[in-house]
C-alpha positions in Angstrom: 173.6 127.7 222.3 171.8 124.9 220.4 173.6 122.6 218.8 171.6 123.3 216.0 172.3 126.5 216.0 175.6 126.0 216.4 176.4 124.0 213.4 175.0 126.5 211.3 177.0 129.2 212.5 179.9 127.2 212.0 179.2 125.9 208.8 178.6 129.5 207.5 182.0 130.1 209.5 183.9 127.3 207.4 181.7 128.7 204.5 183.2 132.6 204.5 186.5 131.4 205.9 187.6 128.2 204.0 191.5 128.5 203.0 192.3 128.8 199.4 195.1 126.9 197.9 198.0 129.5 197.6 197.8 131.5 194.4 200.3 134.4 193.2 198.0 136.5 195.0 197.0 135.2 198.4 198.5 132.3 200.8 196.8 129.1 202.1 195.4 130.4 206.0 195.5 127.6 208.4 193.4 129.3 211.4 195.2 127.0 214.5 192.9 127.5 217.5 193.6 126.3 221.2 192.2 127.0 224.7 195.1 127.9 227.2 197.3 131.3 227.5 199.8 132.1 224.6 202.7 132.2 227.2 202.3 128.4 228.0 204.0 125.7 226.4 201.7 124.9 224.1 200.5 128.8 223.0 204.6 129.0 222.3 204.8 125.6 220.4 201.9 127.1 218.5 203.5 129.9 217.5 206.5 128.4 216.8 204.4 126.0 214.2 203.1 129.4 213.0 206.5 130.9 212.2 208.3 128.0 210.6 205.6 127.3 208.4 205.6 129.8 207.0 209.5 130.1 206.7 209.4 126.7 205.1 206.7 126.9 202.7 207.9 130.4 201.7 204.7 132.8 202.3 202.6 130.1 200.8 201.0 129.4 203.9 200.4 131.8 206.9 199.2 129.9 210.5 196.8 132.0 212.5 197.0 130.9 215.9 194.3 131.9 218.1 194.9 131.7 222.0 192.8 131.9 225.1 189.4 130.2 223.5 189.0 133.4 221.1 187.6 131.7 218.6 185.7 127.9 220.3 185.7 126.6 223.8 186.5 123.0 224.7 183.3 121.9 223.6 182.8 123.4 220.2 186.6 123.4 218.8 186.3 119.6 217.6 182.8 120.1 215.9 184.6 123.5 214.7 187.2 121.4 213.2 185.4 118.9 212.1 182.9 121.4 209.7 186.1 123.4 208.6 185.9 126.3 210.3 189.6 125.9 212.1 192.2 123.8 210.3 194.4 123.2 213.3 194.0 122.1 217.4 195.8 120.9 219.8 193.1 119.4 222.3 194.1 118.0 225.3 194.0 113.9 225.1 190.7 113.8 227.2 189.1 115.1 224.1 189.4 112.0 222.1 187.4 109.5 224.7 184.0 111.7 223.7 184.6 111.7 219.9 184.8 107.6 219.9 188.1 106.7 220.0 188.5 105.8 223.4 191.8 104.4 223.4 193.1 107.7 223.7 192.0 107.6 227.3 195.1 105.2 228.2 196.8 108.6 228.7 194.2 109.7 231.2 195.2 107.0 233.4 197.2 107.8 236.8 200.8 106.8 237.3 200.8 104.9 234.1 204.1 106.9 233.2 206.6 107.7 236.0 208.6 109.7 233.9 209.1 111.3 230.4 211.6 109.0 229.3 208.5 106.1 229.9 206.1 108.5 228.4 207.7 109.3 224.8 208.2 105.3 224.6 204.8 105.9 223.8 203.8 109.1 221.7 207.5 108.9 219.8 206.9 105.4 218.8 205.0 103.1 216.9 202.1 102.7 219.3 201.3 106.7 219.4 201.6 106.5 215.6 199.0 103.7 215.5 196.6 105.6 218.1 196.8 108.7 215.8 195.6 106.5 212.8 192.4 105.8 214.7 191.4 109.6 214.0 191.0 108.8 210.4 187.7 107.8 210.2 186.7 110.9 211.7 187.6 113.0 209.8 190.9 114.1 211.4 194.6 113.6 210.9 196.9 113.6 214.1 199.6 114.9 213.2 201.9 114.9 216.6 202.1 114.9 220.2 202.6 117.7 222.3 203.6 117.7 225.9 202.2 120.3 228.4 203.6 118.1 231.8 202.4 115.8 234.7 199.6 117.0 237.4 199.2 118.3 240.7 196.8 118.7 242.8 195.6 121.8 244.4 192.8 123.0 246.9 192.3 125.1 249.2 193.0 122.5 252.2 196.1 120.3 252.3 196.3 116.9 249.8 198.4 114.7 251.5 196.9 111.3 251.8 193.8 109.2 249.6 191.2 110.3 253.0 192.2 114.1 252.6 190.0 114.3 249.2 187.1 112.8 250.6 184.0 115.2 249.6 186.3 118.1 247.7 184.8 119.5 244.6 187.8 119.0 242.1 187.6 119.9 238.5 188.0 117.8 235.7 188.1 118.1 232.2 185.5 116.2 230.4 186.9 112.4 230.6 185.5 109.0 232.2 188.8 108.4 233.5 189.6 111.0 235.3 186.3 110.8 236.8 187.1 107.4 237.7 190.2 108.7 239.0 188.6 111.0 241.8 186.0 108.6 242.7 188.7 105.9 243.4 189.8 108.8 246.0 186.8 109.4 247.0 186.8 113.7 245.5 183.4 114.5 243.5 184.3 115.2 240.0 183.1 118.6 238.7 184.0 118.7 234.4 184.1 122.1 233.8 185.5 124.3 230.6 188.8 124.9 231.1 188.4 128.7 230.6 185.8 128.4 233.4 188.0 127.3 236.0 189.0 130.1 237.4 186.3 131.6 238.6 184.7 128.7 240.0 187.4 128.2 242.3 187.5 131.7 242.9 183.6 131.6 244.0 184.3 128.3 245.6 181.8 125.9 243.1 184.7 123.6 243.0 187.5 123.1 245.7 189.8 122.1 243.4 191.7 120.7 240.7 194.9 119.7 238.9 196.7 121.2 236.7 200.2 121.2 235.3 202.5 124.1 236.8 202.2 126.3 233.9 198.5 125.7 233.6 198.1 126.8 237.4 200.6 129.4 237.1 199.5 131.1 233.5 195.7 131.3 234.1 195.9 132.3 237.8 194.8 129.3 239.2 197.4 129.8 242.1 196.1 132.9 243.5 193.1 131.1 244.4 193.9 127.8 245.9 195.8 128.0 249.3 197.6 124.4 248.7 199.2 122.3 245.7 200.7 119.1 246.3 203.2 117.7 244.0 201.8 114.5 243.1 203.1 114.2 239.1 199.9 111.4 239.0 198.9 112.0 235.8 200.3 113.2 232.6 198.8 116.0 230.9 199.3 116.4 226.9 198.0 117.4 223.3 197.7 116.1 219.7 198.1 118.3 216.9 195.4 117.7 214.6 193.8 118.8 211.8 191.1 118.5 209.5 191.6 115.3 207.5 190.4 116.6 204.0 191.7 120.1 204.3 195.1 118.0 204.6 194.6 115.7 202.1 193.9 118.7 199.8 197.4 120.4 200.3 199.5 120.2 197.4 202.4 117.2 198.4 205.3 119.5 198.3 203.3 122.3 200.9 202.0 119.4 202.9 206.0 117.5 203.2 206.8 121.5 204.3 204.2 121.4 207.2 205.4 118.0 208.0 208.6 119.4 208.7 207.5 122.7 210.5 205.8 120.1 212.8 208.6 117.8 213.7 210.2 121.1 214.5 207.4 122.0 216.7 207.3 119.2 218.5 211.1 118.9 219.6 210.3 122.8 220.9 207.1 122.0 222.0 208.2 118.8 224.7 211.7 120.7 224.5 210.2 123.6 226.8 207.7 122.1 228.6 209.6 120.5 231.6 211.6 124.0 231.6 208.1 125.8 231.7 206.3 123.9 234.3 209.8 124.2 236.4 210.1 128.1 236.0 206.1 128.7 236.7 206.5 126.0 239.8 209.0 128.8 241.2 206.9 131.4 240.7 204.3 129.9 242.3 206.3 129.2 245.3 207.9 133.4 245.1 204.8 134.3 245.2 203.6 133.0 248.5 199.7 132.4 247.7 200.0 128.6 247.6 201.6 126.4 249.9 203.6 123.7 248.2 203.7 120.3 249.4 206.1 117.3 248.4 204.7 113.9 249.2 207.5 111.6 251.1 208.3 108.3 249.3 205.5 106.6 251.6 202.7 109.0 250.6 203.3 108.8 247.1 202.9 105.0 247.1 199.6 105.4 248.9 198.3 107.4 246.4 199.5 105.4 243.4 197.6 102.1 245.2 194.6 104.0 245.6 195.0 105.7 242.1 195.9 102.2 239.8 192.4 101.1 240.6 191.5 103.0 238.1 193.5 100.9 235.3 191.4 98.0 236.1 188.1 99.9 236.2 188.5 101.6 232.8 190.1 98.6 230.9 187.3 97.4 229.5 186.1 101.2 228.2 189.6 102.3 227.1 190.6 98.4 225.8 193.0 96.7 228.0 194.7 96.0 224.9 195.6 99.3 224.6 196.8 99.5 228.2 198.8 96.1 227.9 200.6 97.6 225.2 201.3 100.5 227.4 202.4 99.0 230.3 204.9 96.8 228.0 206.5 99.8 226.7 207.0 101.5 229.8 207.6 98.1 231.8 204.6 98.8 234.5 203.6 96.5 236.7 200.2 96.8 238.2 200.3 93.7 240.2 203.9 94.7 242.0 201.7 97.4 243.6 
């Protein structure tokens, strides 16, 4: 599709479709669209959102959540956000590099949080609030972070060292980093719509890719890769966002209800992940497709020396400001490496 053609069809979208403020008569539609499976952490956050909306705000505003890419792809849903045509998303952080604020790519980075705990230092504190701010200017209000999980790897030979990825074809979503990340390991990076995945590593046009358990687990990813290592190198999440004006719009006591419907979501939302990506790691390993590997002590340090290249590469695209800040919160030390 050309991109003309493509903001005309979503401008007569956002035309035909734009929510009305809530009268006696009809409610305030917020059309929340997102890319990955309903049954995945954040499909359930999403329809948890949906509900306590509009619990809160009484029937004045009903949340239609749209699952699976129904309604855009990854490339079209910001554009689609952007002109009006959705109200809500939850990209994946990766999305944020393309659209200019590239500071959102510090997230992208591998083994820059070894844990949660290090992790919501960041998106729970003043430093994600500030990063969220940045999306004013385009039009967009972030509105909260969302955790899916951290990444494995997975292909269809064994991942155990830096030299095993030489020449694989591993998918990436559409980021500088994470291209930057497989080069520093040597793997060709392949970007690729996430709804496209599937098949390509079905038909073998990439070897592999990584994923977070439930991602591999929800969209099938595991019946077609023979091997996924658990390498947690890199943490995979969302922010909620929505269209900036369409917000500022709201009526203050509707808006202070969605406020509250999100902090909700968001305790649910990072609440279940871990216990998602657990329960869909089992059944990944019941169902004996996929050989799971655990990297000793010794192999995981190999790869984070060969990954935190990458920090130093990408400071000057992503600000290493940004990263500074980042590594002071979570008390990282590159050099210690």
């Amino acid at each position: 599709m050309k991109v003309s053609a493509l903001i005309l069809g979503l401008v007569a979208c956002a035309l035909s479709t734009a929510p009305l403020l809530a009268t006696a008569q009809t409610a305030t539609v917020i059309k929340f669209s997102h890319v990955v499976a309903v049954d995945t952490p954040k499909g359930k956050a999403a329809e948890f959102f949906a509900k306590r909306a509009g619990e809160l705000t009484m029937g004045k505003v009903k949340v239609e959540v749209y699952a699976n890419s129904t309604l855009y792809k990854d490339k079209e849903e910001m554009e689609a956000l952007q002109l009006g045509a959705v109200q809500m998303l939850a990209p994946s952080l990766a999305k944020f590099g393309p659209l200019g604020v590239k500071e959102f790519e510090a997230f992208d980075l591998p083994y820059i949080f070894d844990n949660t705990a290090e992790l919501h230092k960041v998106t729970q504190g003043p430093l994600g609030a500030s990063l969220l701010g940045k999306l004013d200017p385009k039009g967009i209000k972030g509105l909260a972070f969302w955790d899916n999980g951290f990444k494995s790897f997975s292909a269809n030979k064994p991942l155990k060292a830096p030299a095993d990825f030489r020449g694989q074809k591993m998918r990436i979503q559409s980021s500088k980093v994470l291209e930057s990340q497989m080069r520093a390991l040597g793997a060709l990076p392949q970007v690729m719509a996430f709804s496209e995945v599937y098949q390509a590593l079905q038909t073998g046009v990439v070897d592999g890719t990584e994923n977070p358990h439930s991602n591999l687990f929800t969209q099938k990813m595991f019946e077609v890769q023979k091997y996924m290592t658990l390498t947690e190198h890199g943490y995979l999440g969302y922010a909620v966002i929505t269209n900036k004006k369409f917000w500022d719009a709201l009526p203050a006591d509707i808006r202070g209800q969605l406020e509250t419907a999100m902090k909700e979501a968001t305790v649910y939302a990072n609440k279940i992940a871990q216990e998602e990506n657990d329960s869909a790691l089992e059944k990944i390993k019941a169902s004996g497709k996929t050989q799971i590997y655990a990297l000793t002590a010794a192999e995981r340090t190999e790869l984070k020396k060969a990954l935190v290249k990458t920090h130093t590469d990408m400071a000057s695209r992503i600000g290493k400001e940004t990263i500074d800040a980042i590594y002071k919160e979570t008390g990282f030390d590159p050099a210690k490496m």
